[in-house]
C-alpha positions in Angstrom: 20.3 8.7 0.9 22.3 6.9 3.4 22.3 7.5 7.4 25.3 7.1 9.4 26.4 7.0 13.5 30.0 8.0 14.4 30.7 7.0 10.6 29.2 3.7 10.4 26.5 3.3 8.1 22.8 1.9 9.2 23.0 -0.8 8.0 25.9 -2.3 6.3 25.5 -4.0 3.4 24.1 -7.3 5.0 22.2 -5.0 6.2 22.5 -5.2 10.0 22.2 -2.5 12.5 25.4 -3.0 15.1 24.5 -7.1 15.7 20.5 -6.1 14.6 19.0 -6.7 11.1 19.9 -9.2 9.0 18.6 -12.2 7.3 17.9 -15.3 8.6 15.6 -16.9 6.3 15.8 -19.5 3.9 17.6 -19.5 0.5 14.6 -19.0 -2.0 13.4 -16.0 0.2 17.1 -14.9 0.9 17.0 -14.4 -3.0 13.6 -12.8 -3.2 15.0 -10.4 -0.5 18.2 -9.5 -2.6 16.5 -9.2 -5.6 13.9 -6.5 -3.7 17.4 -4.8 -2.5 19.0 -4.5 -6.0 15.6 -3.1 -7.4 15.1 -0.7 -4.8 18.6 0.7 -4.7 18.8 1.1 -8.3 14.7 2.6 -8.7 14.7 4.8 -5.7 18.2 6.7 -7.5 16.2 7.2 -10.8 14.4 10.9 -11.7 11.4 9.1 -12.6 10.9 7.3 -9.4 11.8 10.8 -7.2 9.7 13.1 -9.2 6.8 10.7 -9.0 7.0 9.8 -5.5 7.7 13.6 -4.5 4.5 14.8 -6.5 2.5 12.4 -4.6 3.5 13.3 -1.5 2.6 16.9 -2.1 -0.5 16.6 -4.0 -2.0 13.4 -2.8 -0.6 12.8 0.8 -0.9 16.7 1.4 2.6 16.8 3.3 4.6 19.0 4.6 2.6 17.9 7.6 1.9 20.8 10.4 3.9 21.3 13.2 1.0 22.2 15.8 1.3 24.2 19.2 -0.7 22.3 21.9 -1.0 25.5 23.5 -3.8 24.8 26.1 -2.3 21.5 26.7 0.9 23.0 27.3 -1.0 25.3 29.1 -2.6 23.4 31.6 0.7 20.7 32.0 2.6 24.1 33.1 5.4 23.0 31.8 7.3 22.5 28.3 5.9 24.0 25.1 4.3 20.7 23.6 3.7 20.7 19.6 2.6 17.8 17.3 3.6 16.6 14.2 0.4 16.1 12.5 0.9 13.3 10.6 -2.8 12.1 11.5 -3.6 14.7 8.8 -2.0 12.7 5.8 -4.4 11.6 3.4 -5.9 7.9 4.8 -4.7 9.4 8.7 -1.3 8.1 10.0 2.3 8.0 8.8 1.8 4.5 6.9 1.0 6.5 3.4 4.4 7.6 3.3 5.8 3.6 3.0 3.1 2.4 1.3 3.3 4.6 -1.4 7.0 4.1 -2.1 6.3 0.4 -1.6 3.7 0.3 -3.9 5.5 2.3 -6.8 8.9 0.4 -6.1 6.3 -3.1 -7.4 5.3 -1.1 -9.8 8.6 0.1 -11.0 9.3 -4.0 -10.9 6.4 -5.1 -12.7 5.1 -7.1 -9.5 1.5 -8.6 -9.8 0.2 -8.9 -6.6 0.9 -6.3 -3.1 0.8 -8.8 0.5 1.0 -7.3 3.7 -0.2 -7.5 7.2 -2.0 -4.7 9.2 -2.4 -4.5 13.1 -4.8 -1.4 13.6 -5.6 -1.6 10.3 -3.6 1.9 9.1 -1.2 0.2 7.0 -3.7 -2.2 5.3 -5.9 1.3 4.2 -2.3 2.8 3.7 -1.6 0.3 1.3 -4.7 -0.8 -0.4 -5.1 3.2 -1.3 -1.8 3.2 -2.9 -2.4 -0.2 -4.7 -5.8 1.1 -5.8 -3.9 4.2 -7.1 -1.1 2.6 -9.6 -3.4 -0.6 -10.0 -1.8 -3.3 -8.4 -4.4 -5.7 -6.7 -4.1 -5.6 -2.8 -4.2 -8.5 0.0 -4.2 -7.7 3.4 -3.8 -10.3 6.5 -5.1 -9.4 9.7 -6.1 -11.3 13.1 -9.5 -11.6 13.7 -9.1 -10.0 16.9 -8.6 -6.7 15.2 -10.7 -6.7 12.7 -13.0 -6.9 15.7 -11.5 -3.7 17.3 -11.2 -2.0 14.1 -14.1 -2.2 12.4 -13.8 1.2 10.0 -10.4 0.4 8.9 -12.1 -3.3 7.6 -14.5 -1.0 6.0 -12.5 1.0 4.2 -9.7 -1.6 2.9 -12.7 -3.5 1.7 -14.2 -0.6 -0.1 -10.7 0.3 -1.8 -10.9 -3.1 -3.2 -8.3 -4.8 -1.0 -8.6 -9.0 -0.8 -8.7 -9.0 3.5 -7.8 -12.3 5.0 -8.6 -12.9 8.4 -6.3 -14.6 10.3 -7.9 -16.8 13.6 -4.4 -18.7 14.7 -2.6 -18.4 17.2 -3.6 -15.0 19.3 -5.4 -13.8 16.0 -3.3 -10.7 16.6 -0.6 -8.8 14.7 2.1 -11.4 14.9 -0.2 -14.2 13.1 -1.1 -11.9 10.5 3.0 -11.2 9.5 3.2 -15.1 9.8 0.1 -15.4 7.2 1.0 -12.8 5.3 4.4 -14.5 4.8 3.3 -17.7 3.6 1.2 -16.1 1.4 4.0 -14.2 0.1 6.6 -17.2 -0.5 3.9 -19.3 -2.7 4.9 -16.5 -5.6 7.7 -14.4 -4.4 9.1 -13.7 -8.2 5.1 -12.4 -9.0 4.2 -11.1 -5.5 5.7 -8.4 -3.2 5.6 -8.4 0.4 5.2 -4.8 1.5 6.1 -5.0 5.4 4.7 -2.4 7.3 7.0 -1.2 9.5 11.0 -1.4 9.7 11.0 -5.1 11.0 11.6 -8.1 9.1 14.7 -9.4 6.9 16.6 -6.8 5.0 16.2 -5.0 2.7 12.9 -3.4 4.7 14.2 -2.3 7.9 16.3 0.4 5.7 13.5 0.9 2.9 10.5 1.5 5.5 12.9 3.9 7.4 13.6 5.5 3.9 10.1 6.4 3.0 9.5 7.6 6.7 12.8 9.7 7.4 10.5 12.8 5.5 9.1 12.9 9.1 12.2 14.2 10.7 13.6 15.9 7.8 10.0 18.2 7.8 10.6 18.4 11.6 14.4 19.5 10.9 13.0 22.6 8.8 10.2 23.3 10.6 11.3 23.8 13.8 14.5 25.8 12.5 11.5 28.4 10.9 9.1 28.5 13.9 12.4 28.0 16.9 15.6 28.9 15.0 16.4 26.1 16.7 16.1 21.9 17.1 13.5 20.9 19.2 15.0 19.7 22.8 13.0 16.7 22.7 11.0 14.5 20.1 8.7 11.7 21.4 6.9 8.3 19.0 5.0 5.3 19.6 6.8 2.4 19.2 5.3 -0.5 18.6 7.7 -2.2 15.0 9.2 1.2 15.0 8.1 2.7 11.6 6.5 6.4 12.8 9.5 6.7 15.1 12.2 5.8 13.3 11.1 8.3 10.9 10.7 11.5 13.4 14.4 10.3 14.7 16.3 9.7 11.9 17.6 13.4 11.1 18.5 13.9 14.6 20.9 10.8 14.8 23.9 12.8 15.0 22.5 15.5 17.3 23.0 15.0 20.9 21.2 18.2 21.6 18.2 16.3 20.5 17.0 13.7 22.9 15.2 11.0 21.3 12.2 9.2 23.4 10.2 6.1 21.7 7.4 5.2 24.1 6.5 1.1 24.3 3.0 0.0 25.8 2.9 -1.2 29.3 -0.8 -2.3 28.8 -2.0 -3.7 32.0 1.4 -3.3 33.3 4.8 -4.4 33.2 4.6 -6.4 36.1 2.4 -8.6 34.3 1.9 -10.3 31.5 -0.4 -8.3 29.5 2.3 -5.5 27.8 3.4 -5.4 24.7 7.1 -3.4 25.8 9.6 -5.7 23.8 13.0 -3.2 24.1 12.1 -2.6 27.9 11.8 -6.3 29.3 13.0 -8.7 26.0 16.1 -9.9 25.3 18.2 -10.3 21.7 16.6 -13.1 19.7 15.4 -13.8 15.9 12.2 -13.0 15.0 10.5 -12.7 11.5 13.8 -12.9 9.5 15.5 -10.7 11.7 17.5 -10.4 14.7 16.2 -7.6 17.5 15.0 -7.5 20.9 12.1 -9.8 21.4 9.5 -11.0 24.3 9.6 -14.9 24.5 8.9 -17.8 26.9 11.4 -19.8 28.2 11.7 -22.0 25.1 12.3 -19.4 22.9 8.9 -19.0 21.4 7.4 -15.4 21.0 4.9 -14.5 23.8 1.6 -13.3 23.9 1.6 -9.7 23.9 -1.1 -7.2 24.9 -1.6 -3.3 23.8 -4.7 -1.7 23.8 -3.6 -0.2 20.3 -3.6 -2.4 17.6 -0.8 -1.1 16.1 1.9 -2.2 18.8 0.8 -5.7 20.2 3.9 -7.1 18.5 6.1 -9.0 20.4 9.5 -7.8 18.4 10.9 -4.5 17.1 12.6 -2.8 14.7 16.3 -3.7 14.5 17.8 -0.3 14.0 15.8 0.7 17.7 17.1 -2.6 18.9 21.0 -0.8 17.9 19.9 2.8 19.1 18.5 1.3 22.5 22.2 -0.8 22.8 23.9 2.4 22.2 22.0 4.7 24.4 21.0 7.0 21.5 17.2 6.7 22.2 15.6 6.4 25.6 12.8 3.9 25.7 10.1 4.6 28.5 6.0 3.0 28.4 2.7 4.3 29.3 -0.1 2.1 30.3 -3.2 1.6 28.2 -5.0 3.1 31.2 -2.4 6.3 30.4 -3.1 5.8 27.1 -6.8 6.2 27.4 -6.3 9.2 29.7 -4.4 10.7 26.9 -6.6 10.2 24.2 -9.6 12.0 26.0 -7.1 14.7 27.4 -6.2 15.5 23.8 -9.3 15.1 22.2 -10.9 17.4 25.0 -8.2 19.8 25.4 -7.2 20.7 22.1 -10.2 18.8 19.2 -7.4 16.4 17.6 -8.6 13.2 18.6 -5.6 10.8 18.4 -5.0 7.2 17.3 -4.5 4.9 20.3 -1.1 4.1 19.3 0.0 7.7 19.1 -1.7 8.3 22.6 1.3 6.6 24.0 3.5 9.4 23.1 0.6 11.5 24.1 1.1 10.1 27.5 4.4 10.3 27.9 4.2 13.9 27.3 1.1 14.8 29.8 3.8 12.7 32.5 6.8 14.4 31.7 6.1 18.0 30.4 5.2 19.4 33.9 8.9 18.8 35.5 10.5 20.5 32.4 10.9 24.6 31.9 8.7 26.6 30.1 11.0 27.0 27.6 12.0 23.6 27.0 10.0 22.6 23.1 9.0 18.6 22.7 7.7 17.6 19.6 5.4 14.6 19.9 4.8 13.0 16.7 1.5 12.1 16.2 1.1 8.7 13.7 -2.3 9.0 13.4 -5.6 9.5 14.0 -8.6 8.2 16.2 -11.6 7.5 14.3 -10.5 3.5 13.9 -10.6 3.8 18.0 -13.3 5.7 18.4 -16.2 3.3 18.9 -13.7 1.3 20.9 -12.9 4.1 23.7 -16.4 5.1 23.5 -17.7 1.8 24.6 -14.5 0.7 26.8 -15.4 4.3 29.0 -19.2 4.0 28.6 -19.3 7.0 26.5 -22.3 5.2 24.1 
């Protein structure tokens, strides 16, 4: 499995992305990192490690994921033919099974004793402590108090499948403390622990190996649409908050210029304030977590506050491979407001009875906003990460549905 633009490989073999990527951490983790890169190159090419990962993905993540027609939505847009990757039907509800599980067979496959991670909405934390609980490898999960607050069923439900959660109060108790925790956690015992990252950010080699595990997103989408279109879809939308759902829908379309390739950002309250969380559309290239990408920071270089009404993509940088694809044009990133977000998650839920995760109600949005000034026979796929029940209780009280 490699992935290539114009004949360059993404990433090189240090691995950056174009001037993206990297690893700019110290030399004990440096050698922690390599020694994750060597393992995973030389498990992930084994029968054993294939055959065990495909099996689960057939007969415990339940994928091929559908390819759904929206057709009252697409309906009542009146414009392009709108159909959703339903990746909110994988067993534990978003696309993070499909990392976690190579993530947590890769420490298997390495005789790791311990699983860290951080979790924003919470999806990747169930994600992973489902796969630890499954090869049993015991499971800690940092997250900021501010979601735990917010996500209350996810909490539930990594605590019931037996994973340690740590809250984290620092800072803006958000996602970006939590990968900060998580980290120090991680570098007391890197030669016992592994760090499974949860989308493609942070130092080589996980950028690549989270992009990996996702890519079966857009190689589905490939075969799917080919059976239902006899052709490539004209347009496939993703959240983007680190990257991982959409970097996975638009990796088999790369090389396809017939394909355009949208990754929606949150504006939250608006990008003329300061309450967004839309890191490619206003930051800059900087460092951040190991790596080098696009990042929103104050004037002294620190990382800023961020907002998004979804959990999953109040992180102030972003995945270094979209950092390369935005530089080179091959991906078009555009934002949708939380209050567009909201509007999206009760259009959907209303119109078609798939309520959707807040973060995938971004690409939900952009859809609703742009489908009516395409042509009837113009096809956008919108892939949709995950479900709503974590937000459910959330939108219910924010609109006064309770």
């Amino acid at each position: 499995m490699s992935y290539q633009i114009n004949g360059v490989a993404l990433p090189n073999e240090e691995g950056f992305f174009g001037e993206y990527g990297g690893q700019f951490i110290p030399p004990h983790l440096k050698a922690a990192m390599d020694e994750i890169n060597v393992a995973y190159e030389e498990i992930r090419k084994t029968p054993e490690f294939q055959n065990e990962l495909s099996e689960l993905f057939a007969h415990y993540v339940g994928r091929p994921s559908p390819l759904f027609h929206a057709k009252r939505l697409s309906e009542q847009l009146g414009g392009a033919q709108i159909y959703l990757k339903r990746e909110d039907l994988n067993h534990t509800g978003a696309h993070k099974i499909n990392h976690c599980l190579g993530e947590a067979l890769l420490a298997k496959y390495m005789g790791k004793k311990k699983v860290i991670a951080e979790t924003g909405a919470g999806q990747h934390g169930v994600a992973l402590a489902t796969a630890c609980a499954l090869v049993g490898i015991p499971c800690e999960i940092h997250m900021g108090q501010v979601d735990i607050e917010k996500e209350h069923p996810n909490v539930v439900k990594m605590k019931i499948l037996g994973a340690n959660l740590i809250s984290v109060t620092r800072g803006t108790a958000t996602l970006k403390d939590a990968v900060d925790s998580a980290f120090e956690e991680y570098l007391k015992d890197p030669d016992s622990f592994i760090y499974a990252i949860g989308s493609v950010v942070g130092p080589h080699p996980f950028p690549k190996m989270v992009r990996d595990f996702q890519a079966i997103i857009g190689d589905e989408i490939k075969v799917q649409s080919q059976e239902r279109f006899n052709k490539y879809p004209d347009y496939i939308v993703a959240c983007v908050g680190g990257g991982s759902n959409a970097m996975g829908a638009f990796s088999a379309f790369l090389n396809d210029g017939s394909v355009k390739l949208i990754g929606v950002e949150p504006a939250g309250h608006g990008l003329n304030t300061d309450q967004h969380s839309a890191t490619l559309t206003l930051g800059k290239p900087s460092q951040l977590h190991g790596m080098a990408c696009y990042v929103l920071e104050d004037e002294n270089g620190e990382p800023l506050p961020v907002h998004s009404i979804a959990s999953g993509l109040d992180y102030p940088g972003v995945g270094p491979q979209h950092s390369f694809l935005k530089d080179i044009g091959r991906v078009e990133y555009s934002t949708a407001t939380d209050e567009e977000c909201l509007n999206a998650f009760m259009t959907l839920s209303r119109v078609e009875g798939i309520v959707p995760a807040l973060e995938s109600s971004h690409a939900v949005a952009w859809a609703i906003r742009e489908a009516p000034q395409l042509s009837k026979d113009t096809i956008v796929v919108v892939n949709l990460s995950g479900r709503g029940d974590k937000d459910s209780d959330y939108v219910a009280e924010k609109l006064g549905l309770n």
